[in-house]
C-alpha positions in Angstrom: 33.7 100.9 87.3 36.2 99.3 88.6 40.1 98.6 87.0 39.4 95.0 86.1 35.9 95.5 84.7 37.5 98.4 82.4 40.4 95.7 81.4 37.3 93.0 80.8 35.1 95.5 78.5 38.0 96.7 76.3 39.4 93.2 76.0 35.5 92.5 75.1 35.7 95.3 72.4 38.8 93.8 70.9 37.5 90.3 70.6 34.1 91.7 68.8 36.1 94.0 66.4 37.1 92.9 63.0 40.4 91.9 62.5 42.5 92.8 58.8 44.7 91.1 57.7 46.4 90.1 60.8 47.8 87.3 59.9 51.4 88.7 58.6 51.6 91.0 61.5 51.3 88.1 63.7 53.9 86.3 62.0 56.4 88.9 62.1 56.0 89.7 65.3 56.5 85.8 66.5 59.9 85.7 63.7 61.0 89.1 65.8 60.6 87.4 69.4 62.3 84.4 68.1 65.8 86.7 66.9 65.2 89.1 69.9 65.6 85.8 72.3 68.4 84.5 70.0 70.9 87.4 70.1 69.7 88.1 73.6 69.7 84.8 75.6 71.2 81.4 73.4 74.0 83.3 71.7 75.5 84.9 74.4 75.4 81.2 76.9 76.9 79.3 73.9 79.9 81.8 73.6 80.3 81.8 77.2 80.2 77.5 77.3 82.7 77.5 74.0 84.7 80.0 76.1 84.7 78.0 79.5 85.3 75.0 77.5 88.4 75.9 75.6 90.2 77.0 79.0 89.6 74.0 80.9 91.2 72.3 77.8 93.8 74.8 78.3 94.6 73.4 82.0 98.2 72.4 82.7 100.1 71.7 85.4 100.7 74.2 88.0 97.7 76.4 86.8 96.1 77.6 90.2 92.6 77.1 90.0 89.0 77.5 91.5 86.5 74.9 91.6 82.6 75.5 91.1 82.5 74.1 95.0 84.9 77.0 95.6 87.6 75.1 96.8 91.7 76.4 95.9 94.1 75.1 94.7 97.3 74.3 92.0 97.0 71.1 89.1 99.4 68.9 90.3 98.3 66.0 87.1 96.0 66.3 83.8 94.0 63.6 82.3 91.5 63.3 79.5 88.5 63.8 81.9 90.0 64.7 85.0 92.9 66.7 87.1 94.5 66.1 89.8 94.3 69.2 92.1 96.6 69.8 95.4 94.5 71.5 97.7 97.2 71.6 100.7 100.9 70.4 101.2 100.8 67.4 99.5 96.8 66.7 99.8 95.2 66.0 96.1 92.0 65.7 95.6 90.8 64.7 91.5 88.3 66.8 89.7 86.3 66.4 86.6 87.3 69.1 84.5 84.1 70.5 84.2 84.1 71.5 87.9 87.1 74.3 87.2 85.7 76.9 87.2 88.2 79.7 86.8 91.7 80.6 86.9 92.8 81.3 90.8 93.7 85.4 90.9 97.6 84.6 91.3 
């Protein structure tokens, strides 16, 4: 017998057998995965956007900074939606805000 006809014939055997009360075992078991994908996967990404969110409203001028293209460079102006970033002497280039990515290692 091979390994897949063994995997067939038990999952045969559990298909014929009686099931008991199966229902609330089932249920719990879905409410678990739910929580364990909670506390494991969304929780964690919205504290890491509320956290990435309240530092690029913390931008000001002069903050050296990294965009998500990777590109370097100091906030020379901050809007409401955008900055004003100087990548070189006196070259600017503006930004959305939500392409600063992270604080430049000074």
């Amino acid at each position: 017998m091979h390994l897949l006809d063994l995997i067939q014939f038990i999952l045969l055997q559990e298909a014929a057998a009686p099931k008991k009360g199966g229902g609330l075992s089932s249920l719990i078991f879905i409410v678990l995965l739910i929580l364990v994908f909670y506390f494991f996967m969304i929780r964690p990404q919205s504290k890491q956007n509320k956290e990435q969110q309240k530092f690029r409203d913390s931008l000001k001028k002069g903050d050296k900074i990294v965009t998500i293209g990777g590109i370097h460079g100091k906030i020379a102006e901050v809007n409401d939606t955008t900055v004003d970033v100087e990548v070189e002497n006196g070259v600017k280039i503006t930004f959305e805000k939500s392409a600063i990515s992270q604080q430049a290692a000074k």
